[in-house]
VOTIMI-906042 format. One record per residue (C-alpha): residue number from 1; chain; z, y, x. Coordinates in nm, 2 decimals. Layout:
BEGIN
<pos: NUM | unit: A | Z: Z | Y: Y | X: X> $
...
//
This chain:
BEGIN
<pos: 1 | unit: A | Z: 0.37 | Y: -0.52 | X: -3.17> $
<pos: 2 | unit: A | Z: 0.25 | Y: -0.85 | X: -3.14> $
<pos: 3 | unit: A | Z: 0.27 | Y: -0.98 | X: -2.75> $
<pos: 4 | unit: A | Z: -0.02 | Y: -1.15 | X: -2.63> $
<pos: 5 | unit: A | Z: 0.00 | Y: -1.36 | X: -2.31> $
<pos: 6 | unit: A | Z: -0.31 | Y: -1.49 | X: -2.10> $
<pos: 7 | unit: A | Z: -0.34 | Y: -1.59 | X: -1.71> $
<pos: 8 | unit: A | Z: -0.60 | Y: -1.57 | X: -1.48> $
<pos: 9 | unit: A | Z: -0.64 | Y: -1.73 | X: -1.15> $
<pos: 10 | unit: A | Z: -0.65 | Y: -1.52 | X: -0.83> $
<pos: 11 | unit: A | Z: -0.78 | Y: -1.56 | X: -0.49> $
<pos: 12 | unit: A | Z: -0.48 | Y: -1.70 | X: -0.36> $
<pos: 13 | unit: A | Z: -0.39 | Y: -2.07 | X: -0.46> $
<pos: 14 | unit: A | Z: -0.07 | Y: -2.01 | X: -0.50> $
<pos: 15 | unit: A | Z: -0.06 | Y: -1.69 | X: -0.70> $
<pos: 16 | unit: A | Z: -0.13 | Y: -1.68 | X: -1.09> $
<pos: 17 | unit: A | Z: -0.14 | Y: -1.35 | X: -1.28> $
<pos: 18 | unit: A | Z: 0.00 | Y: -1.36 | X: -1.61> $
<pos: 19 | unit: A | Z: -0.13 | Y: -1.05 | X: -1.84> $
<pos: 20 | unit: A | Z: 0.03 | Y: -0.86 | X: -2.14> $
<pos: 21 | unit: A | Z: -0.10 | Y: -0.65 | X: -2.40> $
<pos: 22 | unit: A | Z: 0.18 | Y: -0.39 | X: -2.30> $
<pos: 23 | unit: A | Z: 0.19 | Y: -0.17 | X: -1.97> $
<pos: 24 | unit: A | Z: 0.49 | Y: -0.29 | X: -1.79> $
<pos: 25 | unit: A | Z: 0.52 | Y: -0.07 | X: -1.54> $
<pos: 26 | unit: A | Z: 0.34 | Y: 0.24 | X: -1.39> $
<pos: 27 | unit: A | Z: 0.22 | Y: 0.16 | X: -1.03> $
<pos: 28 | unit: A | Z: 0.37 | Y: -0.17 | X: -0.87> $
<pos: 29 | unit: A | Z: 0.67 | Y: -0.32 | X: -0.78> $
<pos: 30 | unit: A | Z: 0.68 | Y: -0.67 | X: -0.53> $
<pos: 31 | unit: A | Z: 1.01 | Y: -0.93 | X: -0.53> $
<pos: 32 | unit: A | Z: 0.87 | Y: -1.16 | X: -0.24> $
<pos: 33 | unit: A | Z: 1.19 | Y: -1.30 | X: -0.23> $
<pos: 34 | unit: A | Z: 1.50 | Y: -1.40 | X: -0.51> $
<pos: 35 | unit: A | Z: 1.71 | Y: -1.18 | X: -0.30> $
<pos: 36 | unit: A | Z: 1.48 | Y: -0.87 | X: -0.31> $
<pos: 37 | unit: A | Z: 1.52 | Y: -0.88 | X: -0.70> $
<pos: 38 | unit: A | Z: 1.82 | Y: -0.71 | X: -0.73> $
<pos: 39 | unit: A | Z: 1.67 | Y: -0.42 | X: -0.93> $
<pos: 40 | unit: A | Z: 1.47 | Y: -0.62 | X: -1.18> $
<pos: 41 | unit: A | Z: 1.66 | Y: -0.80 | X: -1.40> $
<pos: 42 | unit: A | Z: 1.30 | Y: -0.94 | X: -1.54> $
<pos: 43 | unit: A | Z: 1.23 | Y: -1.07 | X: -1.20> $
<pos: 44 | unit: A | Z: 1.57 | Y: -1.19 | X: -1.18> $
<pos: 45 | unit: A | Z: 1.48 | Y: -1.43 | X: -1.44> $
<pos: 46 | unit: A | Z: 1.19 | Y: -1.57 | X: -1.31> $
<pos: 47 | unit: A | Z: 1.34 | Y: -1.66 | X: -1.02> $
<pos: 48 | unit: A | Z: 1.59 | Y: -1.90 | X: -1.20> $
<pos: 49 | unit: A | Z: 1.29 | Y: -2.10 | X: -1.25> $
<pos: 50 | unit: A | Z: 1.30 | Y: -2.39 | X: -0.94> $
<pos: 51 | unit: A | Z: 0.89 | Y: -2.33 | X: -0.86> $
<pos: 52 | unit: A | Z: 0.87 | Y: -1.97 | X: -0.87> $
<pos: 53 | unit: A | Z: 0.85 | Y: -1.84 | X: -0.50> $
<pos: 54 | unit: A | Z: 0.75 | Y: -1.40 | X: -0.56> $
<pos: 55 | unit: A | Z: 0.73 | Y: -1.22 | X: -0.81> $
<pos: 56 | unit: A | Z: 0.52 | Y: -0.87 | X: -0.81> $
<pos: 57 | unit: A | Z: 0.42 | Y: -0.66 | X: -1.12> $
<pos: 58 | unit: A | Z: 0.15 | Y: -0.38 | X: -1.17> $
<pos: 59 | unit: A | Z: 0.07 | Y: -0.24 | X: -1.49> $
<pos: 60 | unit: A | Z: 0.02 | Y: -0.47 | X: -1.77> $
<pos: 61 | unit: A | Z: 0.10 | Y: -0.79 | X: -1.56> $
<pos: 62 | unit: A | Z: 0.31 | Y: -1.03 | X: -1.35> $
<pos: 63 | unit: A | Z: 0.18 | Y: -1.17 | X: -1.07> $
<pos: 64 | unit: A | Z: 0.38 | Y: -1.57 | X: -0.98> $
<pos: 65 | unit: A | Z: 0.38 | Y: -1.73 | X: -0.67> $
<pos: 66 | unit: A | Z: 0.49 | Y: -2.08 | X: -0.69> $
<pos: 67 | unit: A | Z: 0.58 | Y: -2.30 | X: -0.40> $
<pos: 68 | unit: A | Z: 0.28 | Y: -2.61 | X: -0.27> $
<pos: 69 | unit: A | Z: 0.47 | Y: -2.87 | X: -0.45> $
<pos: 70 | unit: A | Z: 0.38 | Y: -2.75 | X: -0.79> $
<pos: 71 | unit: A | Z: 0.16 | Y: -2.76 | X: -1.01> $
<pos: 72 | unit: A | Z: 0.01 | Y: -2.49 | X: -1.24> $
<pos: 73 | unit: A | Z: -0.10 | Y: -2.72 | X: -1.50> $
<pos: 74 | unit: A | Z: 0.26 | Y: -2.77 | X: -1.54> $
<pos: 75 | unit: A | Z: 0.43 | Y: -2.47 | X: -1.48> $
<pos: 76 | unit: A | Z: 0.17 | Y: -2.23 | X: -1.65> $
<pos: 77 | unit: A | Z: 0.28 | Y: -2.31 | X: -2.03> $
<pos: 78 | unit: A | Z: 0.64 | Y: -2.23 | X: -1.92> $
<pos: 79 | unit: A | Z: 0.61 | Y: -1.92 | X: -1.84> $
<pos: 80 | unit: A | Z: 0.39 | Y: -1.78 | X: -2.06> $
<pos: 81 | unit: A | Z: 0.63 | Y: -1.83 | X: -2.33> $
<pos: 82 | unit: A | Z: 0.85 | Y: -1.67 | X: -2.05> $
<pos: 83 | unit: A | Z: 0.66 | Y: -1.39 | X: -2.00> $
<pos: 84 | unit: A | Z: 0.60 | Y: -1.34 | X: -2.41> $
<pos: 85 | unit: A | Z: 0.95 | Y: -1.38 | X: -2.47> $
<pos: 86 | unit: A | Z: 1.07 | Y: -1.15 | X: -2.19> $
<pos: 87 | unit: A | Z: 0.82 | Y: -0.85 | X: -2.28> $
<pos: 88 | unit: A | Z: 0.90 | Y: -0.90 | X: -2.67> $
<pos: 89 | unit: A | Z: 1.25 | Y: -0.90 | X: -2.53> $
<pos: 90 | unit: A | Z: 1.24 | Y: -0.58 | X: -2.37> $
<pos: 91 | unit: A | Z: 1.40 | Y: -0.71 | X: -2.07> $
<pos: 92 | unit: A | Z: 1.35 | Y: -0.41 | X: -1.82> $
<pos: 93 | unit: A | Z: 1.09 | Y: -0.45 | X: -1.48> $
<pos: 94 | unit: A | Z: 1.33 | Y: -0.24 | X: -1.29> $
<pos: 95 | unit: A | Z: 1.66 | Y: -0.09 | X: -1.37> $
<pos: 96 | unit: A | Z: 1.58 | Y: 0.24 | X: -1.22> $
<pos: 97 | unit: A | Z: 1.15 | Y: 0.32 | X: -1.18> $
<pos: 98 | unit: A | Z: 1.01 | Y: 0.40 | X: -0.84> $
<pos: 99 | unit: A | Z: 0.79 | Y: 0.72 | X: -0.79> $
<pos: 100 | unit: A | Z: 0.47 | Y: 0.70 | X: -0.95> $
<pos: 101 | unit: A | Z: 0.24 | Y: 0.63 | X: -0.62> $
<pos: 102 | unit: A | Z: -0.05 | Y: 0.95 | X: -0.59> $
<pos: 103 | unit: A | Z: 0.12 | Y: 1.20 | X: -0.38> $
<pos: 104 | unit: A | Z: -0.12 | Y: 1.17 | X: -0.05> $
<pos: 105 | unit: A | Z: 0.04 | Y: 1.31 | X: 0.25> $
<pos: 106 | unit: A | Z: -0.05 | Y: 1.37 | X: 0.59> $
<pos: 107 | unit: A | Z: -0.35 | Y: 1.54 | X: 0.79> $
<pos: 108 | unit: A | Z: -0.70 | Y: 1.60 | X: 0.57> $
<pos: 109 | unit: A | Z: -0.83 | Y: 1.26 | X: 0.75> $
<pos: 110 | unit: A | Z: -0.52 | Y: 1.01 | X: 0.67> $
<pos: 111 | unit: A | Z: -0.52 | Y: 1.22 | X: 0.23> $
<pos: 112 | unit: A | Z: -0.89 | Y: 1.07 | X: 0.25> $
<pos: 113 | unit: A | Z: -0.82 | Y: 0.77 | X: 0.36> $
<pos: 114 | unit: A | Z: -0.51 | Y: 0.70 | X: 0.09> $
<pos: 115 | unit: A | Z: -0.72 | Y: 0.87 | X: -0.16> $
<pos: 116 | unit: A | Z: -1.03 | Y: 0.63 | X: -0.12> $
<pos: 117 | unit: A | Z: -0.78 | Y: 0.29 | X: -0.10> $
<pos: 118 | unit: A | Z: -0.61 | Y: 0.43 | X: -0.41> $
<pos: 119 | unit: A | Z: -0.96 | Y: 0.55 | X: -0.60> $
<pos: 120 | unit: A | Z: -1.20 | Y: 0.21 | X: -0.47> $
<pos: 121 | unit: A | Z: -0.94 | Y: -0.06 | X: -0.34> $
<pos: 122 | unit: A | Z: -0.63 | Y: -0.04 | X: -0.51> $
<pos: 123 | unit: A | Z: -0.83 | Y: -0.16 | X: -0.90> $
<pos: 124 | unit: A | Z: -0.99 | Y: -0.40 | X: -0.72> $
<pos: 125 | unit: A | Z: -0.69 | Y: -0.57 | X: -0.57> $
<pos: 126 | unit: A | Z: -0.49 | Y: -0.55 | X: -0.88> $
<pos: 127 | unit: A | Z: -0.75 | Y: -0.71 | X: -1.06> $
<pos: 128 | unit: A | Z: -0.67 | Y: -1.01 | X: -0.81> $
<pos: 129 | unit: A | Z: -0.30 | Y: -0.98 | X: -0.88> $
<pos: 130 | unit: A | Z: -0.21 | Y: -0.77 | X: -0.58> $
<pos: 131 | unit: A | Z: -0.16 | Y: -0.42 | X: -0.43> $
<pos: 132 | unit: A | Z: -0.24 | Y: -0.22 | X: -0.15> $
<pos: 133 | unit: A | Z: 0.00 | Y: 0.03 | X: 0.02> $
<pos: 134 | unit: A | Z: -0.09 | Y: 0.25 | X: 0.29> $
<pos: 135 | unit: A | Z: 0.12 | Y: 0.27 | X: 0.65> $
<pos: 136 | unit: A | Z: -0.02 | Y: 0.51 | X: 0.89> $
<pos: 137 | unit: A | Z: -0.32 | Y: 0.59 | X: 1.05> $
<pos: 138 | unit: A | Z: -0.32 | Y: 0.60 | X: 1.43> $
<pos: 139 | unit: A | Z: -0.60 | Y: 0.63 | X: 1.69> $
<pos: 140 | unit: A | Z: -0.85 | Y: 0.50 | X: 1.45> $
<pos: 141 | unit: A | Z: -0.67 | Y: 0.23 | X: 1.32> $
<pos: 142 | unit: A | Z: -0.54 | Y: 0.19 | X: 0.99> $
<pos: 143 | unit: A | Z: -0.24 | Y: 0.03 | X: 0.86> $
<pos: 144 | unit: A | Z: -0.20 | Y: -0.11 | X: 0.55> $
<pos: 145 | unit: A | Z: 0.05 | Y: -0.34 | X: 0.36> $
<pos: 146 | unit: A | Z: -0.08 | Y: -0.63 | X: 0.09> $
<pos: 147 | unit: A | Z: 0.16 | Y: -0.76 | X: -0.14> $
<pos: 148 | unit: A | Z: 0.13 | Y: -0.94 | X: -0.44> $
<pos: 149 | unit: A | Z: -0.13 | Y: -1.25 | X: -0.49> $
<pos: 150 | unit: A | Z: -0.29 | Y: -1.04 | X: -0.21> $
<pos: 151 | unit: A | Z: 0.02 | Y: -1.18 | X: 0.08> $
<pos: 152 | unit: A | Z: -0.07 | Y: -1.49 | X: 0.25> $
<pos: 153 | unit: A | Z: -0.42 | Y: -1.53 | X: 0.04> $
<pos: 154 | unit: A | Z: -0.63 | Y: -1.70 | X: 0.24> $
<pos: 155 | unit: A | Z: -0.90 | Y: -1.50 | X: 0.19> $
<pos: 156 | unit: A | Z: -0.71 | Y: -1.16 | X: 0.22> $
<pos: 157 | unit: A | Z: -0.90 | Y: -1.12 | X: 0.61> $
<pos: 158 | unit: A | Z: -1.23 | Y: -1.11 | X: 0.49> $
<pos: 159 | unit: A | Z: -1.10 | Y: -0.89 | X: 0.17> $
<pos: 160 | unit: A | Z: -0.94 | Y: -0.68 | X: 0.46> $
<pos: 161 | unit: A | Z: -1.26 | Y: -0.67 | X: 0.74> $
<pos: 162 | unit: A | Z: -1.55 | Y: -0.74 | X: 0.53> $
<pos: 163 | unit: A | Z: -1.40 | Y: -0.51 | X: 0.25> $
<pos: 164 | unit: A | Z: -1.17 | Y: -0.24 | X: 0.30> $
<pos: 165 | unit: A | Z: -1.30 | Y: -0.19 | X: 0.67> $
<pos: 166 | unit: A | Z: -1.63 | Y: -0.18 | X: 0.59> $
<pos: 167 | unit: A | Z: -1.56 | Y: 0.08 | X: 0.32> $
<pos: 168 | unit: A | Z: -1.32 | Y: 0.34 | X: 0.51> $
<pos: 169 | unit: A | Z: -1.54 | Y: 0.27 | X: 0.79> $
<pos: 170 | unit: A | Z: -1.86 | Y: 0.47 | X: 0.56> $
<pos: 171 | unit: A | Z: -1.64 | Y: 0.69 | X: 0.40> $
<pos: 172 | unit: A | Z: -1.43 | Y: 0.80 | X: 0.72> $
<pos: 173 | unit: A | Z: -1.60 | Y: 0.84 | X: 1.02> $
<pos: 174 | unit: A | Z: -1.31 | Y: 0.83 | X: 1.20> $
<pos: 175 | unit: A | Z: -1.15 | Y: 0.54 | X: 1.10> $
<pos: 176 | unit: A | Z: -1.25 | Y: 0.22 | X: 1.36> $
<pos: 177 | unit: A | Z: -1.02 | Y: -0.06 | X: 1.20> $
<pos: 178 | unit: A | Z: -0.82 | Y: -0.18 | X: 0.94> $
<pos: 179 | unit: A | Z: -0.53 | Y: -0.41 | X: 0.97> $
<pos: 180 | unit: A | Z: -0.24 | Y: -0.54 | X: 0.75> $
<pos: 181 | unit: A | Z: 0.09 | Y: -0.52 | X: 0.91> $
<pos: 182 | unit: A | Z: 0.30 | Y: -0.87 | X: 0.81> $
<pos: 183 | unit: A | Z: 0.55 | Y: -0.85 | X: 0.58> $
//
């Protein structure tokens, strides 16, 4: 199979999501952090690269976070043929595969409200380069995490508020606010 690489910008400045013609992984998998990489020995190679600050994968892409200092103009050429090289490469996402995400638990209120993010917000936030996990759902308020190109986006509050909010708010009666709890 012939690898095909392209990028697309995302919301967040400092993220750029690099796609493959391949699925990568089922579900998603974030390395905010060289240290956190341990298991991903494609991750692991990234972060050899001086500018790359996160990693985070979903499906049929990579999402990089670079620090300020650098430039995509430069970088982005790099690791394409990076990213080609390590998909025609085989080199593995994760040594050992977390549990595919889609087992809902909890009362009928909080399976409804992890059912609607996965169904309506989770495609839309991967199409920016991110994820969405669900945390808990307490006295109205619910708790979720964003990683990927989603973490420290600028415009991840309004995403969050004018979005997600908005959105559980019509579905689930109960449901008064959303918030993100900081990674």
């Amino acid at each position: 199979m012939n690898i095909n690489v392209y990028t697309e910008s995302t919301p967040n400045p400092a993220t750029m999501k690099f796609i493959v013609n391949k699925l990568l992984i089922n579900g998603s998998v974030d390395y905010p952090t060289k240290e956190s990489a341990g298991n991903s020995p494609f991750a692991q190679e990234l972060f050899k690269f001086s500018f790359v600050n996160g990693v985070f994968f979903a499906s049929n892409f990579v999402t990089v976070t670079k620090f300020e200092q650098d430039s995509w103009d430069d970088i982005t050429p790099i690791l394409k043929e990076f990213v080609k090289g390590a998909v025609e490469s085989e080199i593995k996402v994760q040594v050992e595969e977390q549990a595919e995400e889609g087992n809902f638990e909890g009362t009928d209120t909080e399976v409804k409200i992890q059912q609607i993010l996965h169904d309506y917000v989770r495609p839309a936030v991967e199409q920016d380069g991110g994820a969405i996990t669900y945390k808990s759902f307490e006295e109205g308020v619910v708790t979720v995490e964003l990683r990927g190109s989603c973490s420290g986006c600028p415009s991840s509050t309004i995403t969050l508020k004018a979005g997600i909010e908005n959105l559980l708010k019509r579905m689930v009666p109960e449901v008064t606010e959303v918030v993100s709890e900081a990674l």
